[in-house]
N, C-alpha and C positions, 0 to 999 in steps of 0.2 A: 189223230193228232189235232188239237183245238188249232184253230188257225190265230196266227201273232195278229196281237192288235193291230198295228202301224199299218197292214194289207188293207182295212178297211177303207183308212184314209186313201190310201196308193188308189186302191180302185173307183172309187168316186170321184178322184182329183182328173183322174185319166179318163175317164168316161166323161165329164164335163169338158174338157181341151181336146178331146180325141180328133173333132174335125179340123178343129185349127191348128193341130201338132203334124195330122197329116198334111198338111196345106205343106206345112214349114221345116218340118224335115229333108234333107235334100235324101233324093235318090242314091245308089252307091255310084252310079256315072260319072254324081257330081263332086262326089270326094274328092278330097288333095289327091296325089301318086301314092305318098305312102300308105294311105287308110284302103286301097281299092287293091296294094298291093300285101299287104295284111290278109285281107280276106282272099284274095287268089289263093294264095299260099296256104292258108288253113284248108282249104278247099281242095287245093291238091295234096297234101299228106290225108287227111279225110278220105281222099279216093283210093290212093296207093294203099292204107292199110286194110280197105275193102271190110271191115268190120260191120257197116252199118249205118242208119240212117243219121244225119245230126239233127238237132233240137236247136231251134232258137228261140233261147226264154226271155219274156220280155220283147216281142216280135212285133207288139206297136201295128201302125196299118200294115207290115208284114215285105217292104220296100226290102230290106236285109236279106230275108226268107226267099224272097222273088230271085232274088243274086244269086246267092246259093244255087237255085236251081237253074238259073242260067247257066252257072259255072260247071254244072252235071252232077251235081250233091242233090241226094235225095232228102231235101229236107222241109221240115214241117213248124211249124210257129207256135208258140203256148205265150199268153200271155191271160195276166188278174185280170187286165177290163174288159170287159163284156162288148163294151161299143169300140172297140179298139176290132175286139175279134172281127164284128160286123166288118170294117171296111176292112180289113185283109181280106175277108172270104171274099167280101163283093168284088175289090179289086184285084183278087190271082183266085179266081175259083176253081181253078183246078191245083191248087194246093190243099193242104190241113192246115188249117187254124185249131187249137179250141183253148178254151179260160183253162187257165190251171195257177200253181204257186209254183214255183222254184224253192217255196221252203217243204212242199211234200208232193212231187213229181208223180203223176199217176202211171208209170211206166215201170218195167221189168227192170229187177237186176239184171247189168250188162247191156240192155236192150242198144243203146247208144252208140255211135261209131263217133258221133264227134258232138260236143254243146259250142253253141257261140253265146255267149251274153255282153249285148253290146250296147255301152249305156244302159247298163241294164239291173246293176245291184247295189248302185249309190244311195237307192232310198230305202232299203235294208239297212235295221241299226248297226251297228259292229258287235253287238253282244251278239247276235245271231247269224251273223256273215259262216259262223261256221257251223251252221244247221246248214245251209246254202249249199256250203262246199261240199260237205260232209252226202249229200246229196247227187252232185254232180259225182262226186264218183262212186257213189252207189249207180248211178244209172250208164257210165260209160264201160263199153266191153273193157278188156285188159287192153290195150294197145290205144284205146279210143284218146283223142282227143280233144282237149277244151282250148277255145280264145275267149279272153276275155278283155274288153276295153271299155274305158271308164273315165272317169274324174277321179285323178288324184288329190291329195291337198296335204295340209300338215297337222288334221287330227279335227278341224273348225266342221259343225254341224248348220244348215239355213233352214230355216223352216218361212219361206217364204208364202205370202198370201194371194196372190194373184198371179199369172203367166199364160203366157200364150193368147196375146189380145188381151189381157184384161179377164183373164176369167177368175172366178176364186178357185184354190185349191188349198190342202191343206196336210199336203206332205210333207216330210223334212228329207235332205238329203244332205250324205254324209260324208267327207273327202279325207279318206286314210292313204298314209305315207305309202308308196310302192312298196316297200319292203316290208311294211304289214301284211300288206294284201298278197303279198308272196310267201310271206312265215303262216299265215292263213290258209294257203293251198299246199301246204305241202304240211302240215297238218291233218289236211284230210287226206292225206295219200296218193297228194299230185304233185309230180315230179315237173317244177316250172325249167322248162328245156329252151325258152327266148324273153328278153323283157325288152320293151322299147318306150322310153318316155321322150312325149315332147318336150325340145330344150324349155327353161323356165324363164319367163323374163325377170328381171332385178325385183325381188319384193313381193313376186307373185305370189298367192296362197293355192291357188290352183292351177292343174295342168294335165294332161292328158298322158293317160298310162296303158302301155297294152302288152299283154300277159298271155303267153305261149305253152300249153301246159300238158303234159300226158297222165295217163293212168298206166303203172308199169304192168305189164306181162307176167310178171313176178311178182305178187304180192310182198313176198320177202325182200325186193328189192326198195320199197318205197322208204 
């Protein structure tokens, strides 16, 4: 599969901020209740259904992935940037890091017990959002399950030039309605089984969305 344009940007943009995004990302410790209480819970359906490893795409310096395995989820990190990889290995070297895409997963059918993508597929166009999906449950066993949490918005694209200190970057990110991103997963044949959005302030264009979602046991069920 030729790899989508937009990755290239993605991964230079991230390999240039990489240091300064690890500086500034908080820990999952530091999370509100609700964000630390999200990934509990993914974490324990995850183990209960004993299917298998999770994947965290998009794993950044790998702070998420480190959680996980705190929480006794065997899981491992994929992420585009290269220098991104570096400090997760450096920083949890007794996990897996390695570079990959989420738009073509170098993993087995079913291989998956659960994917997390957390902030993680905003800067994926929407015309391809469902190669992504379409993806994620190619790689999740029958039972396995996905979270996913993000920026929502009302449809608005930024292609912003600098972040994180000042550095330049040259991705765009993208903020589609929850209920897109939900007629999106279940599309690909994931059955979204919880939603939760942060409340919206008056006017707001953005907001946080977070998406609870299985691969049925039944194919014929989806």
């Amino acid at each position: 599969m030729t790899e989508p344009s937009y990755l290239a940007a993605v991964r230079e943009s991230y390999d240039t901020v990489a240091a300064a995004y690890a500086a500034r990302v908080k820990a999952p410790s530091e999370l509100d209740p609700l964000s630390r209480a999200m990934l509990t819970a993914f974490s324990e359906l995850v183990q209960a259904s004993g299917r298998g490893p999770v994947a965290d795409l998009g794993c950044g310096p790998g702070k998420v992935t480190a959680h996980l395995a705190r929480l006794g989820v065997p899981a491992f990190g994929i992420d585009v940037s290269p220098k991104m990889i570096e400090l997760a290995r450096a920083a949890y070297p007794h996990l897996r890091f390695a570079v990959g895409s989420m738009t073509a997963l170098e993993l087995a059918d079913g291989e998956l017990g659960g994917i997390l993508a957390y902030y993680s597929t905003h800067h994926t166009p929407p015309e391809l959002l469902p190669v992504v999906f379409v993806e994620f449950h190619r790689t999740l066993a029958p039972g396995g399950y996905l979270m996913l949490v993000g920026h929502a918005g009302t449809g608005e694209h930024l292609s912003p030039t600098r972040a994180y200190g000042d550095h330049s970057v040259s991705y765009a990110s993208h903020f589609l309605p929850p209920e897109r991103i939900a007629g999106l997963l279940e599309e690909a044949g994931l059955l979204v089984t919880a939603r939760l959005e942060q409340e919206r302030e008056p006017g707001a264009k953005r907001w946080i969305a977070g998406f609870m979602a299985r691969k049925p046991m039944d194919e014929t069920a989806a």
